[in-house]
TORTOR-860107 format. One record per residue: x, y, z of N, C-alpha, C in turn; residue number from 1; chain. Coordinates in steps of 0.1 Angstrom, whole numbers, plus 5000, padded with zeros to 4 digits. Example, Ala and Ser with C-alpha at 12.3 -4.5 7.8 and 13.67 -1.06 7.14 Angstrom:
2
 n.east n.north n.up ca.east ca.north ca.up c.east c.north c.up bapa palo
   5132    4943 5078    5123     4955  5078   5132    4967 5078    1    A
   5128    4978 5071    5137     4989  5071   5129    5000 5079    2    A
END
This chain:
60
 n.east n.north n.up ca.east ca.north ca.up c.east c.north c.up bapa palo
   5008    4988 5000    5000     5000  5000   5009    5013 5000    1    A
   5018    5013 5004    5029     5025  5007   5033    5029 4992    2    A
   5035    5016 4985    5043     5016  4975   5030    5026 4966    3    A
   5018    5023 4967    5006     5030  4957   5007    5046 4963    4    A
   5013    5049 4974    5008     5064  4982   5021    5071 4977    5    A
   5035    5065 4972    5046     5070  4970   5044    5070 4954    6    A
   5038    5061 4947    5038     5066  4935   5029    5080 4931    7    A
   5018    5077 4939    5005     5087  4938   5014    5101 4940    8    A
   5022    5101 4950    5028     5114  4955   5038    5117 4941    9    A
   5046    5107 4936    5055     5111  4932   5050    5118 4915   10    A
   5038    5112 4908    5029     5118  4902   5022    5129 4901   11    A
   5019    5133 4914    5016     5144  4916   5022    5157 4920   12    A
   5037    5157 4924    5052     5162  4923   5052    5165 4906   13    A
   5055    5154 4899    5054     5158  4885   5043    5166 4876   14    A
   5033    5165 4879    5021     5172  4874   5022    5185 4879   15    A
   5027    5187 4890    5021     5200  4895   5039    5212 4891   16    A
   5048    5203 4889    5060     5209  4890   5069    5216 4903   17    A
   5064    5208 4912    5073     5204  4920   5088    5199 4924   18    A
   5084    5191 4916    5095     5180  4912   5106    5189 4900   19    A
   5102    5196 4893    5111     5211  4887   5122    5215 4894   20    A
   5118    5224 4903    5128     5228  4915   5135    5227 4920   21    A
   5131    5208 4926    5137     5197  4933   5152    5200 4928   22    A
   5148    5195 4907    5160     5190  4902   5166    5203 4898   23    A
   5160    5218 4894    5167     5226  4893   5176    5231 4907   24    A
   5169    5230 4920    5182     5227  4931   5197    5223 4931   25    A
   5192    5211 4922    5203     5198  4925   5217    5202 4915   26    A
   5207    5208 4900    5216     5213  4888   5224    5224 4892   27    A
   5220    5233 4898    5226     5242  4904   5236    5245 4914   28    A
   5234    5233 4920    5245     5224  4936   5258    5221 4927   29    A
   5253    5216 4915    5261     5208  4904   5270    5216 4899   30    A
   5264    5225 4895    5274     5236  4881   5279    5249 4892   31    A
   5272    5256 4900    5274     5264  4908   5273    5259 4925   32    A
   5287    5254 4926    5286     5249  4946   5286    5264 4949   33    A
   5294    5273 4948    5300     5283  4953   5289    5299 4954   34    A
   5274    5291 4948    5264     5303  4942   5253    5300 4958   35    A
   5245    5309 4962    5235     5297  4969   5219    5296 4959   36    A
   5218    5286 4964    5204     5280  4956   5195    5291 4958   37    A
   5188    5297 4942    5177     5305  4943   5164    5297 4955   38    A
   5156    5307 4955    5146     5304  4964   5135    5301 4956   39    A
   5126    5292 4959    5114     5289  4951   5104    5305 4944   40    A
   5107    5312 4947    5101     5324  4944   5106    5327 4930   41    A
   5119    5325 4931    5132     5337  4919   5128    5322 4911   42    A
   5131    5312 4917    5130     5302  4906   5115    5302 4900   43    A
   5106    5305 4906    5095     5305  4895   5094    5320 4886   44    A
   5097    5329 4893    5099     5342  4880   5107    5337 4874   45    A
   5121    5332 4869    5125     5326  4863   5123    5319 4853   46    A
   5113    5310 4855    5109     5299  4851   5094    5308 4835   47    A
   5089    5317 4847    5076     5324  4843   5085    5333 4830   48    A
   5095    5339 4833    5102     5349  4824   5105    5338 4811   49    A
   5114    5329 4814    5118     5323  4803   5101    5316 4792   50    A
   5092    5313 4799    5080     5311  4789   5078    5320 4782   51    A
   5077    5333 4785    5075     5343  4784   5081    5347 4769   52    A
   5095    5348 4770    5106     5352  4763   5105    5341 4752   53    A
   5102    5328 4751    5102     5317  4747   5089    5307 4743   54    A
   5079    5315 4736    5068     5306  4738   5065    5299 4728   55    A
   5059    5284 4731    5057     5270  4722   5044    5271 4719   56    A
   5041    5270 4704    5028     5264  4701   5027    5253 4706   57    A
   5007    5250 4705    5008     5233  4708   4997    5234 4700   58    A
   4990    5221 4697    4982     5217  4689   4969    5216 4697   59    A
   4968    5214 4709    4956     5212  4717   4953    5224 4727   60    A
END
């Protein structure tokens, strides 16, 4: 049963973009030790600027 509540979570991490941050944290630990990790705030302006700057048709 645990195993269905960790997937359920870990799905819903993904959908919601959660799980984004996580790994943009981690990339950033990665390339820049010496920087400190933006804060979920700057990482979503960020995130919001670059669509912005950058936007994808879709078909649906």
């Amino acid at each position: 049963m645990t195993r269905v509540f960790r997937w359920i979570r870990w799905y819903l991490r993904e959908v919601s973009g959660d799980a984004d941050y996580d790994r943009h944290c981690l990339r950033h630990l990665a390339e820049h030790p010496d920087e400190p990790v933006p804060s979920r705030r700057a990482y979503e302006r960020w995130r919001a600027g670059r669509r912005e700057a950058n936007p994808q048709t879709r078909c649906c």
